[in-house]
Wavefront OBJ file of the C-alpha trace (Angstrom):
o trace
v 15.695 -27.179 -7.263
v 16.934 -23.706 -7.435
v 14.325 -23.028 -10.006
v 11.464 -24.121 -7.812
v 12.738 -22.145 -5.214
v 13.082 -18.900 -7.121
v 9.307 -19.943 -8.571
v 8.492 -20.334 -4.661
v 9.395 -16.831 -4.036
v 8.096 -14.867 -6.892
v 5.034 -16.526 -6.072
v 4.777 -15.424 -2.527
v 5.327 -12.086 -3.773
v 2.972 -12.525 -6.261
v 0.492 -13.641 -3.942
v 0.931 -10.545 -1.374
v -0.298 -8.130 -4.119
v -3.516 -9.606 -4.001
v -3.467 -10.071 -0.368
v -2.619 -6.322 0.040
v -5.531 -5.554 -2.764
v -7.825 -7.546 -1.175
v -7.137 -6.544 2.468
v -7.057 -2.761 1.286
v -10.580 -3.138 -0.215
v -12.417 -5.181 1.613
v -11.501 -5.061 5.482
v -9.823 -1.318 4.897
v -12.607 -0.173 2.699
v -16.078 -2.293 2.849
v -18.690 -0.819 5.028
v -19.977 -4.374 5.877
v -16.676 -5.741 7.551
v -15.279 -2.561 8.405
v -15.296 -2.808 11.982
v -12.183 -5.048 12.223
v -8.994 -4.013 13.715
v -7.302 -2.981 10.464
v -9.936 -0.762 9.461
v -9.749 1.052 12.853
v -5.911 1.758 11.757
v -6.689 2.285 8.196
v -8.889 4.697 8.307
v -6.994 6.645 11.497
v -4.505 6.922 8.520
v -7.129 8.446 6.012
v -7.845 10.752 8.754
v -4.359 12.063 10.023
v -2.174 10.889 6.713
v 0.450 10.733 8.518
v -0.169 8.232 11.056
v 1.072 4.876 10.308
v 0.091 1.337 12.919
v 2.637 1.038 15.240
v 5.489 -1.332 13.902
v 4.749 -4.163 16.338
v 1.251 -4.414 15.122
v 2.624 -4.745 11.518
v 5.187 -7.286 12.489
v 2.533 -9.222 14.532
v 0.641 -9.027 11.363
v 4.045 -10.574 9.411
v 4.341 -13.666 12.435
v 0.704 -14.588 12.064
v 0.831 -14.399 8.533
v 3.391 -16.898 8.483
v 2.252 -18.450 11.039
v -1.444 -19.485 9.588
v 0.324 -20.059 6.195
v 3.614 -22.127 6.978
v 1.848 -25.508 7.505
v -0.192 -25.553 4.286
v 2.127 -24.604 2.310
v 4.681 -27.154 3.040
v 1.991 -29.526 3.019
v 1.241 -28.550 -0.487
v 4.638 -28.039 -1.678
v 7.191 -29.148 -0.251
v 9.545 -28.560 3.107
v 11.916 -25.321 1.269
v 9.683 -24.400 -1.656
v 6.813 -23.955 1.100
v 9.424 -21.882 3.180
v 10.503 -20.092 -0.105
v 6.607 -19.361 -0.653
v 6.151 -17.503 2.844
v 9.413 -15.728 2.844
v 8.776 -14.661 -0.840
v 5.019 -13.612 0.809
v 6.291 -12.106 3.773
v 9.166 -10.269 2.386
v 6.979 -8.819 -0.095
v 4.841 -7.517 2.744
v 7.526 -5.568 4.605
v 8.206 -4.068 1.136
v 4.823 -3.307 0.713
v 5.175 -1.515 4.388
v 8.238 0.430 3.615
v 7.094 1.502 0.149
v 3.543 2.698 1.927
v 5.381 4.884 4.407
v 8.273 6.245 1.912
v 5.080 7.091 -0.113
v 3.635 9.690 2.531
v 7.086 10.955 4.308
v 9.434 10.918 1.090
v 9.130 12.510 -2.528
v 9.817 9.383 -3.944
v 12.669 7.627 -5.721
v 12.653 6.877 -9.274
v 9.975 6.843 -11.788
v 8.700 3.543 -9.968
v 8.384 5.693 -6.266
v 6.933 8.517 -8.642
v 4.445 6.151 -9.665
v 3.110 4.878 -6.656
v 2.859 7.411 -4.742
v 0.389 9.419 -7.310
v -1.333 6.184 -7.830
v -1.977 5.920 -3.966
v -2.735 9.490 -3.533
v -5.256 9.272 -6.117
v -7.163 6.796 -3.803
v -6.184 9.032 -0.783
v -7.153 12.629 -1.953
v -9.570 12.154 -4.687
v -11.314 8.621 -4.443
v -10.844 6.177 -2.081
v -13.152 3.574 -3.926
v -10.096 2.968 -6.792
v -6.689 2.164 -6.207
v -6.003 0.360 -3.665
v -2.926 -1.839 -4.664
v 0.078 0.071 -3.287
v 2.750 -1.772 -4.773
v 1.127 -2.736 -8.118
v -1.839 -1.806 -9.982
v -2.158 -4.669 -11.381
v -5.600 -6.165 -9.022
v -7.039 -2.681 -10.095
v -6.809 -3.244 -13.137
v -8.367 -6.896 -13.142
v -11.023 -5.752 -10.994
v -11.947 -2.360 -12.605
v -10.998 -0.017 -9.442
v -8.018 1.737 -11.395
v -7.987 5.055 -12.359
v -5.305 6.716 -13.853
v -4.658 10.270 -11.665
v -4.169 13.474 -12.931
v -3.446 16.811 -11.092
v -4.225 15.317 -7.315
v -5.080 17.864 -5.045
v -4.330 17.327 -1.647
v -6.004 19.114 1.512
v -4.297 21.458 3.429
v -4.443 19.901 6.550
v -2.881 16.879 4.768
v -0.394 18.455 3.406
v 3.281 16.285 3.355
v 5.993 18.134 4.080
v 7.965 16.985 1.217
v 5.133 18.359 -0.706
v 5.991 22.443 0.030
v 4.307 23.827 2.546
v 1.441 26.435 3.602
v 2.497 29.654 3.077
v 4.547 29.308 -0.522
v 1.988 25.906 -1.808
v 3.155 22.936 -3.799
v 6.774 22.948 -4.569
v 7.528 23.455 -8.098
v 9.106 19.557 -9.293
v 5.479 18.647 -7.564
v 2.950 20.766 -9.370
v 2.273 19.182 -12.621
v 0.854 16.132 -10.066
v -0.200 17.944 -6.909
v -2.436 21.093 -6.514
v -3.253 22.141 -2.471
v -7.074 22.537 -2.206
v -7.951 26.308 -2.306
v -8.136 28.550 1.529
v -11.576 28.542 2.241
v -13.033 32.443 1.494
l 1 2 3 4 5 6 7 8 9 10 11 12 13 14 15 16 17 18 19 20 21 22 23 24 25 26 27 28 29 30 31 32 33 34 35 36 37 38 39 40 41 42 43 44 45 46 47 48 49 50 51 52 53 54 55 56 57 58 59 60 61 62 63 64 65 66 67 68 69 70 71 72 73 74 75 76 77 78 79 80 81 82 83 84 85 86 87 88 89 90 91 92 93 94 95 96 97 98 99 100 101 102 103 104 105 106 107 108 109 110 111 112 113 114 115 116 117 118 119 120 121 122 123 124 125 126 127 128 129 130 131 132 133 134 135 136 137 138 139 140 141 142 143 144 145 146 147 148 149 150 151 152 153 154 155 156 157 158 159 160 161 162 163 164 165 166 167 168 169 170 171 172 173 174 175 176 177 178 179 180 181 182 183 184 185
């Protein structure tokens, strides 16, 4: 049983990665569906960088997850390996959430916060149209929207704090990864 459950969980988390891939994509990124109320947030973020959806959206977005999920997945499994499915989804989620912000406000912990961050800012400063899994690359790579990032170079106005700042430029553990786009002449 305590197999199953562990299963249960990894894949919930498992399935949030290509939730947050497809979500990212599609409803942040598609010009077909992108009036929906993510994209309205999503691409407020693009805009300011450092605006994030107020947290009771995103935990609104966590209870209805669960909410529309719960039922089938009990069905389907079972009464705790369903549960162990949507807390393994949603938990995965908030991750996802604190990872995304960290990202933007923090200059990142370990080779793994390293990581994401560049891959992320590769899709924020250079080309939105690849990399859109935050926590994982993995759904980039399956559907051929990874690229690898080089020497990002970030817009002034844009510019994260962490980062350095206007008057001295990118701070010197940053600049084999970030450049700040040139003053205007």
């Amino acid at each position: 049983m305590i197999w199953k459950i562990a299963a249960a969980l990894f894949l919930g988390a498992f399935t949030w990665t290509l939730l947050e891939y497809g979500i990212h994509r599609y409803l942040g990124h598609h010009p077909r569906v992108r009036k929906n109320p993510f994209a309205k947030e999503h691409i407020r973020h693009h805009v300011e960088g450092d605006y994030f959806a107020p947290w009771w959206k995103k935990a609104a977005a966590a209870v209805a997850l669960a909410a529309l999920v719960i039922g089938p997945a009990v069905f389907l499994a079972s009464l705790w390996t369903g549960i162990a499915w949507v807390t393994g989804l949603v938990s995965f989620y908030l991750f996802y959430e604190v990872l995304h912000r960290l990202e933007h406000v923090h200059g990142g912990f370990g080779a793994y916060g390293r990581w994401a961050r560049r891959h992320h800012f590769y899709h924020h400063f250079v080309d939105a149209r690849f990399n859109h899994g935050v926590t994982t690359p993995l759904w980039d790579h399956v559907f051929g929207t990874h690229r690898a990032p080089e020497v990002i170079t970030v817009p002034r106005r844009l510019m994260m704090p962490w980062l350095g700042d206007l008057e001295h430029g990118v701070r010197p553990e940053f600049a084999g990864s970030f450049a700040l786009k040139k003053k205007p002449a």
